[in-house]
Steps between C-alpha positions, in 0.01 A plus 500: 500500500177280485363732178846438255451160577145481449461697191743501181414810374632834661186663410364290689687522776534876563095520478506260811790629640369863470092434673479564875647272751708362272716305802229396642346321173838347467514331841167328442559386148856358676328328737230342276762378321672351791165343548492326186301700275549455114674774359216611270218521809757721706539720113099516564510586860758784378231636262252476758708696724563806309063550464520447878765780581343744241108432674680568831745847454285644703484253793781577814789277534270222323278476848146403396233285611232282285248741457759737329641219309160419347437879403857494332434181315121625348728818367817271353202275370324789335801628334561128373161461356572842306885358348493154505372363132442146730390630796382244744378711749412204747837356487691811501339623862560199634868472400534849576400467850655189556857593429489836674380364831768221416769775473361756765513242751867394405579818588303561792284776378191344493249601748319200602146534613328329820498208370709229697827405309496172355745269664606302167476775292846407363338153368226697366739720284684180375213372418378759333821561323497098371134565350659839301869405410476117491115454375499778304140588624290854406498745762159426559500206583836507758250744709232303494727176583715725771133616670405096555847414607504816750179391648615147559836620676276716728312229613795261519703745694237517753571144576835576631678252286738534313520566136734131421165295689253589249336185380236430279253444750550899620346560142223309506403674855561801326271445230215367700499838715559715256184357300584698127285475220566207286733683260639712777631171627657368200706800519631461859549106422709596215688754677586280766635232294736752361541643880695108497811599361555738805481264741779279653326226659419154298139538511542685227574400153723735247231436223214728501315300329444263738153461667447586866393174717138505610 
């Protein structure tokens, strides 16, 4: 069972073991670690989990769509700000949302609005899951990373390339239409040199540090 070997204590253990949808918390922690997550991000994803199932006992078979996910995340975040002695509201919504549209759409429960599916949305979750588990970075600043990376597959995908062609020449095009603000696009330079280490072609180089060609 993914919650003995996740947590030593049998405390600790039996309080997981006993929250809603306990089987189905287990089969996503499983398969993050199968993915490669550190053991201590999937013990936070755990944690994360159990505020999730408690905001949603009232929610049907776990169906919901954005807008109900939002309303449940302003309660969950209320309730933080009230017992957390470090409460980072910012971070905590963000996390919060994150990880239960992560684990709602593992299951198939989530119900997606109009907006067209994202055809590498399976890069964008790697890469989103390199900035938190590898990188180590806040909440925060994953969304606001994931939301320049997003908009760059979008326009990519309308190309109908695909995903092993991108070059860095595709980024540059993609900069000069998108026309950001001069900080806005330091933040979608710097989230494509990390969006590197997802992709298999040699025009890209493992080290995000690198610079991109002009």
């Amino acid at each position: 069972m993914m919650f003995e070997k996740l947590f030593g204590k049998a405390s600790a253990v039996i309080h997981h073991q006993a929250a809603p949808y306990a089987a189905e918390r287990e089969r996503y922690l499983a398969h993050c670690v199968q993915k490669g997550y550190k053991p201590k991000h999937v013990k936070r994803i755990a944690a994360v989990l159990l505020a999730v199932v408690h905001e949603m006992r009232d929610c049907a078979d776990l169906k919901i769509d954005e807008q109900q996910l939002q309303a449940i995340t302003v309660r969950a975040a209320r309730m933080h700000r009230k017992y957390s002695r470090a409460a980072n509201i910012r971070d905590f919504h963000t996390l919060f949302v994150r990880e239960a549209r992560r684990w709602l759409r593992f299951l198939g429960r989530f119900q997606e609005t109009n907006i067209q599916p994202l055809r590498f949305a399976d890069r964008l979750e790697d890469f989103t899951a390199w900035m938190e588990h590898e990188r180590g970075l806040s909440p925060y600043t994953i969304d606001t990373r994931r939301r320049y990376g997003e908009s760059f597959l979008r326009w990519f995908e309308e190309r109908q390339r695909p995903f092993s062609s991108i070059c860095v020449k595709d980024v540059d095009q993609y900069l000069k239409q998108a026309q950001p603000s001069h900080s806005s696009q330091k933040a979608i330079v710097l989230s494509h040199l990390r969006f590197r280490r997802l992709s298999c072609t040699s025009s890209f180089s493992d080290n995000p540090k690198e610079k991109l060609k002009t």
